[in-house]
Wavefront OBJ file of the C-alpha trace (Angstrom):
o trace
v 23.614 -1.842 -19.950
v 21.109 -4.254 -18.275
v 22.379 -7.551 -17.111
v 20.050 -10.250 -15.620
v 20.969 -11.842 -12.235
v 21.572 -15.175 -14.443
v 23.920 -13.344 -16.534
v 25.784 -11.730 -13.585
v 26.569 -15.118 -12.184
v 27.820 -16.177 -15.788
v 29.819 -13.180 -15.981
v 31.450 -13.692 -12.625
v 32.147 -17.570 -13.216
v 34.015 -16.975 -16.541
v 35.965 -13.988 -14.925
v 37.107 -16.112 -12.011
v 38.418 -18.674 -14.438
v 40.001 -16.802 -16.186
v 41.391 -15.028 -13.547
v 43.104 -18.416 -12.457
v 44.425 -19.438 -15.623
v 46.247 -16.510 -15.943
v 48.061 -16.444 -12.124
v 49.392 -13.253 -11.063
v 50.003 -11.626 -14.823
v 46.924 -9.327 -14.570
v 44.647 -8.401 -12.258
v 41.161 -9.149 -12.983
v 38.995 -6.787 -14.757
v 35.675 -5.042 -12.786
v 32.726 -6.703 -12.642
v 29.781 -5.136 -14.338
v 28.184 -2.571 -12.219
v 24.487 -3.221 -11.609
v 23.538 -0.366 -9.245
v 24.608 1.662 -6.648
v 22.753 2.427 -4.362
v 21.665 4.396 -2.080
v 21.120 7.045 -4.728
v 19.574 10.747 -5.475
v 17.213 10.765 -8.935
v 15.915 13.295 -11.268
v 12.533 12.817 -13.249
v 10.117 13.987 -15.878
v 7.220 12.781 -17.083
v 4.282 13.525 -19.607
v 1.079 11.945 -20.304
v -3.031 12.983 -20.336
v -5.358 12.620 -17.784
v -9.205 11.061 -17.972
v -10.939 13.342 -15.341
v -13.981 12.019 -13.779
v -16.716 13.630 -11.168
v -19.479 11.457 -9.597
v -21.945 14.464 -9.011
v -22.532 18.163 -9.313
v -24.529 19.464 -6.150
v -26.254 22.861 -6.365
v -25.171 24.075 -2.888
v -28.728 25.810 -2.634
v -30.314 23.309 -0.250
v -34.034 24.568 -2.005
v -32.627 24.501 -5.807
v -34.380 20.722 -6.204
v -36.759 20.648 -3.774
v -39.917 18.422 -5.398
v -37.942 17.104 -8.732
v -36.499 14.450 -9.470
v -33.075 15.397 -11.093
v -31.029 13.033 -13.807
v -27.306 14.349 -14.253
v -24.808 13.771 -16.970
v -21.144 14.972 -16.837
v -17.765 14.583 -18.460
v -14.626 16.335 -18.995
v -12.535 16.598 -21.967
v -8.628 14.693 -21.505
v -6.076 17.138 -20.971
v -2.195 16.818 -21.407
v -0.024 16.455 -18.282
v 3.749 17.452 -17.332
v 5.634 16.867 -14.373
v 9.107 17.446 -13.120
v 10.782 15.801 -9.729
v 13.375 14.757 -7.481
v 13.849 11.175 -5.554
v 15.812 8.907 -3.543
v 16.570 5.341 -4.161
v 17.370 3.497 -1.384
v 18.264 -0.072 -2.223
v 17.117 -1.986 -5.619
v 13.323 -2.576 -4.553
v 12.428 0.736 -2.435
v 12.366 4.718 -3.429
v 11.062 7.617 -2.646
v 10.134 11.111 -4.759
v 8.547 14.449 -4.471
v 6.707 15.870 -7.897
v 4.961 18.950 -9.053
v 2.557 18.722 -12.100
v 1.150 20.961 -14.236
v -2.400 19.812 -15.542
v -3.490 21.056 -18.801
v -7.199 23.181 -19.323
v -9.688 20.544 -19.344
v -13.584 21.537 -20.788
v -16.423 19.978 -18.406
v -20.304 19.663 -19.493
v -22.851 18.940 -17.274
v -26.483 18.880 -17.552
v -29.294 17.897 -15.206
v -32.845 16.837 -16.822
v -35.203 17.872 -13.627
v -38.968 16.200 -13.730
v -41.105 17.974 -10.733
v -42.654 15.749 -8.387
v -45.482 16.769 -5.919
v -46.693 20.153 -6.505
v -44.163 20.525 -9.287
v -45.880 17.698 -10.670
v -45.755 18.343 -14.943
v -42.640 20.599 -14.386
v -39.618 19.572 -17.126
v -36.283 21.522 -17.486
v -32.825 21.376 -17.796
v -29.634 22.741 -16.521
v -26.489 22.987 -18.165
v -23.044 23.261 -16.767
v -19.949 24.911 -18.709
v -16.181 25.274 -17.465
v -12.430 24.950 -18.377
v -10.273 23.585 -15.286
v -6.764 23.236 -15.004
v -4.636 22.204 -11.885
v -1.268 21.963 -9.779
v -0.197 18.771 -8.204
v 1.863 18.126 -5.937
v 2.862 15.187 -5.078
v 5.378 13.145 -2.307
v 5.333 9.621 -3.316
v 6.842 5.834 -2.264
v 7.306 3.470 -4.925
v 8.374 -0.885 -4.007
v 10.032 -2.217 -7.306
v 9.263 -6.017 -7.548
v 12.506 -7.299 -9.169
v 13.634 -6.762 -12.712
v 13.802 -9.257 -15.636
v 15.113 -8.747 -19.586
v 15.706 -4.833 -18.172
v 12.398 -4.502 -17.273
v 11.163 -3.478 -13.402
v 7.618 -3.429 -12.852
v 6.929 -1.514 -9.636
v 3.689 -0.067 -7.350
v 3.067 3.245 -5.496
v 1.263 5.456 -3.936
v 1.388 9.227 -3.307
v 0.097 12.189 -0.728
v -0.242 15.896 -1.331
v -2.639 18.703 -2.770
v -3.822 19.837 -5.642
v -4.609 24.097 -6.468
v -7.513 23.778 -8.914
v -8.395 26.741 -11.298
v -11.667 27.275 -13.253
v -11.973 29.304 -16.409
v -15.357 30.863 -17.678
v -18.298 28.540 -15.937
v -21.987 29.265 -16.670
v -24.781 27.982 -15.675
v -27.392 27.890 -18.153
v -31.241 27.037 -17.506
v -34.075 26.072 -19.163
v -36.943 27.563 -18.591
v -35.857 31.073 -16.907
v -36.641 31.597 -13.331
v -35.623 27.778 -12.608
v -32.086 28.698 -13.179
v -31.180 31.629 -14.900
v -28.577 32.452 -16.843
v -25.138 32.617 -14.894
v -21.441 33.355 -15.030
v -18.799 32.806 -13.073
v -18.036 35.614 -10.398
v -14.789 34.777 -8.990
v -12.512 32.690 -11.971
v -9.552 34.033 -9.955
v -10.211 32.497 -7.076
v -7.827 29.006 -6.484
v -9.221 26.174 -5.094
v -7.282 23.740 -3.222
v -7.872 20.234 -2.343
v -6.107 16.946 -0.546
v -5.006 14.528 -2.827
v -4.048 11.092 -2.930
v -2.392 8.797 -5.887
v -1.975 5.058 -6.487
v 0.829 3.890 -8.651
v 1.432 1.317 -11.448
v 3.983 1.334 -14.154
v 6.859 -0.565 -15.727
v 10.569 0.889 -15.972
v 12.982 -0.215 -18.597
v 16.456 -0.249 -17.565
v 18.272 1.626 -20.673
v 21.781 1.837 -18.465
v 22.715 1.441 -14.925
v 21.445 5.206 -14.127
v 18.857 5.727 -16.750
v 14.994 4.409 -16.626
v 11.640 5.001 -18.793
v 8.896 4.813 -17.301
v 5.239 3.736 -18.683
v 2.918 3.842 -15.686
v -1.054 4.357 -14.788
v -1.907 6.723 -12.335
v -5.327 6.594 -10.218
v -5.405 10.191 -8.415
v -8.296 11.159 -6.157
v -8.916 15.114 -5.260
v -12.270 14.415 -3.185
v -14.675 17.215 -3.496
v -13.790 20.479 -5.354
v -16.046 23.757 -5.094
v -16.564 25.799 -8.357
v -16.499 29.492 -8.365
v -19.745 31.118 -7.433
v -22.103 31.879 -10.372
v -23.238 35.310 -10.316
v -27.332 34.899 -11.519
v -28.962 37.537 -13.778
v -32.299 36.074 -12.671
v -34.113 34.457 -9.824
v -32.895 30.950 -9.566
v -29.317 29.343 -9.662
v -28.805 29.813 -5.830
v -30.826 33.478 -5.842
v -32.924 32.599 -2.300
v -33.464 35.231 0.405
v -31.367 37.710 -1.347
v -28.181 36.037 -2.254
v -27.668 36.559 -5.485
v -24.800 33.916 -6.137
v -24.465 29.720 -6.125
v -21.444 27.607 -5.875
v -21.704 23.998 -6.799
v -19.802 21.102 -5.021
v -17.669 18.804 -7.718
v -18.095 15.354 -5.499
v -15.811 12.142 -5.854
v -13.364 13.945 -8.143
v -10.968 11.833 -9.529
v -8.780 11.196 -12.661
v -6.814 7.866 -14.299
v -3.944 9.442 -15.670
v -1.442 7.317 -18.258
v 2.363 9.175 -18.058
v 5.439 8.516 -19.956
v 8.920 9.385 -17.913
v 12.190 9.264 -17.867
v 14.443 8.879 -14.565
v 18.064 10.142 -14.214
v 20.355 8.201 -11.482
v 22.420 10.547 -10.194
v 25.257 7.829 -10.026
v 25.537 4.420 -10.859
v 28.421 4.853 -13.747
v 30.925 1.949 -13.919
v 34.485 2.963 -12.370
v 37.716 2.814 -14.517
v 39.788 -0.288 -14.945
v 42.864 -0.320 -12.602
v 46.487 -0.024 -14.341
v 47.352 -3.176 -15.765
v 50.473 -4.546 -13.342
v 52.847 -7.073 -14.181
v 54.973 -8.859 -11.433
v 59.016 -9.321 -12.002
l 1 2 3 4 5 6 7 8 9 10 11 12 13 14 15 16 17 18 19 20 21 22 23 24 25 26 27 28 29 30 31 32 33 34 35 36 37 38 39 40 41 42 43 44 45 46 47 48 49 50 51 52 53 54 55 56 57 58 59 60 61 62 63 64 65 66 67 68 69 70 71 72 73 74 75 76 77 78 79 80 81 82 83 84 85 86 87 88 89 90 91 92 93 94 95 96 97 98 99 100 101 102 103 104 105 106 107 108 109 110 111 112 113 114 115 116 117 118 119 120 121 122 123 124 125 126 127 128 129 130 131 132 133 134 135 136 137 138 139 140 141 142 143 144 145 146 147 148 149 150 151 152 153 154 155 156 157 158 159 160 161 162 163 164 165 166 167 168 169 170 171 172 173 174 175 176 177 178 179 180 181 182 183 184 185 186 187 188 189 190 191 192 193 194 195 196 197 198 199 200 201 202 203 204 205 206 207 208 209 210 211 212 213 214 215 216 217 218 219 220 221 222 223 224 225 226 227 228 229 230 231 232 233 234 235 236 237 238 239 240 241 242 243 244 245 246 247 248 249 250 251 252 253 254 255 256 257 258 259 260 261 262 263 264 265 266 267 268 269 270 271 272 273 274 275 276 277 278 279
């Protein structure tokens, strides 16, 4: 049950009053337990992410040479699930470790390229296709800034990395022999990046050892290479004989909203002693 530090101070008043009216009779009963801390946690949490990328950079250092290239991109939200273990220290500062699954996400692209110079007249496009999914994880330090009517709003911010997959990316341009039509090569290949989180949530205090959580999630994976595109055409990367591209993902990032639940792994009120009468 959540008590306020007003109420506490009620609660204790009354009890100590009581407790002298009625001498040595009966000892007085527990106070309500607040917390107890220091204290080990289980969590869980689900939610969806909003993924965002800043560019997509043919790693071809020739691919745009005399254009002038406008890109579009997005990604398609994805559901989220985590699981995880913490420490709370004292009633403002905790610590936890969490591993994520991130759901398939679908990212377009395209890039509307003008020619400049002695591509002067040139127009064409290039379009980008791919599922992504990931694994996070995740060791994170939360500060809780005091709680009132049960609820504790708190900040964060996490360190780890993040294994990112891709699923069936092409590479699709228009006219042929600017950038041919192209598949992914290596899908199996994993990816892994750095990542680093900022936290922001609310927890409502259900009991003394059991929290929900609503909290926003900024999460940064820098830059991510895709899997190399395998060209059936001159183009897409295909320059003094190397028949495969790989694009660079730049200023990755997603705002994530997550629903949890937290599980103190104490925190339960002890019995009432034996009632004892004297003579």
């Amino acid at each position: 049950m959540c008590i306020s530090r007003h109420s506490l101070l009620l609660t204790t008043a009354v009890l100590l009053t009581a407790g002298a009216a009625q001498g040595a009779d009966l000892p007085l009963p527990p106070p309500p337990v607040i917390a107890a801390f220091p204290a080990w946690y289980l969590r869980g949490d689900i939610g969806f992410s909003n993924q965002f990328v800043k560019n997509v950079l043919d790693t071809n250092p020739h691919a745009y040479d005399n254009v002038l290239v406008s890109q579009t991109s997005a990604f398609s939200s994805a559901g989220i699930f985590d699981i995880g273990f913490g420490y709370q220290f004292n009633n403002w500062f905790r610590t936890d470790f969490t591993a994520q699954y991130r759901g398939k996400s679908s990212f377009t692209g395209l890039d509307v390229v003008t020619g400049t110079g002695p591509n002067a007249g040139f127009v064409g496009t290039d379009n980008y296709t791919a599922t992504k999914s990931e694994l996070l994880f995740l060791a994170n330090a939360y500060f809780d800034l005091g709680t009132w009517w049960c609820l504790t709003p708190f900040v964060g911010a996490g360190v780890g990395a993040a294994r990112h997959q891709f699923y069936g990316m092409t590479d699709t341009g228009f006219p042929f022999g600017f950038s041919a039509l192209g598949f992914a090569s290596d899908n199996s290949t994993s990816k892994w990046t750095f990542a680093w989180a900022l936290h922001a949530g609310v927890a409502y205090n259900v009991s003394n050892n059991v929290k929900i959580e609503l909290a926003y999630r900024y999460l940064n994976f820098g830059s991510i290479d895709t899997p190399n595109v395998d060209c059936t055409a001159f183009g897409c990367g295909n320059i003094n004989g190397n028949p495969n591209a790989f694009y660079s993902m730049t200023r990755f990032d997603s705002q994530d909203i997550k629903l949890g639940i937290r599980f103190l792994l104490c925190c339960e009120a002890p019995p009432p002693p034996p009632l004892i009468r004297k003579g």
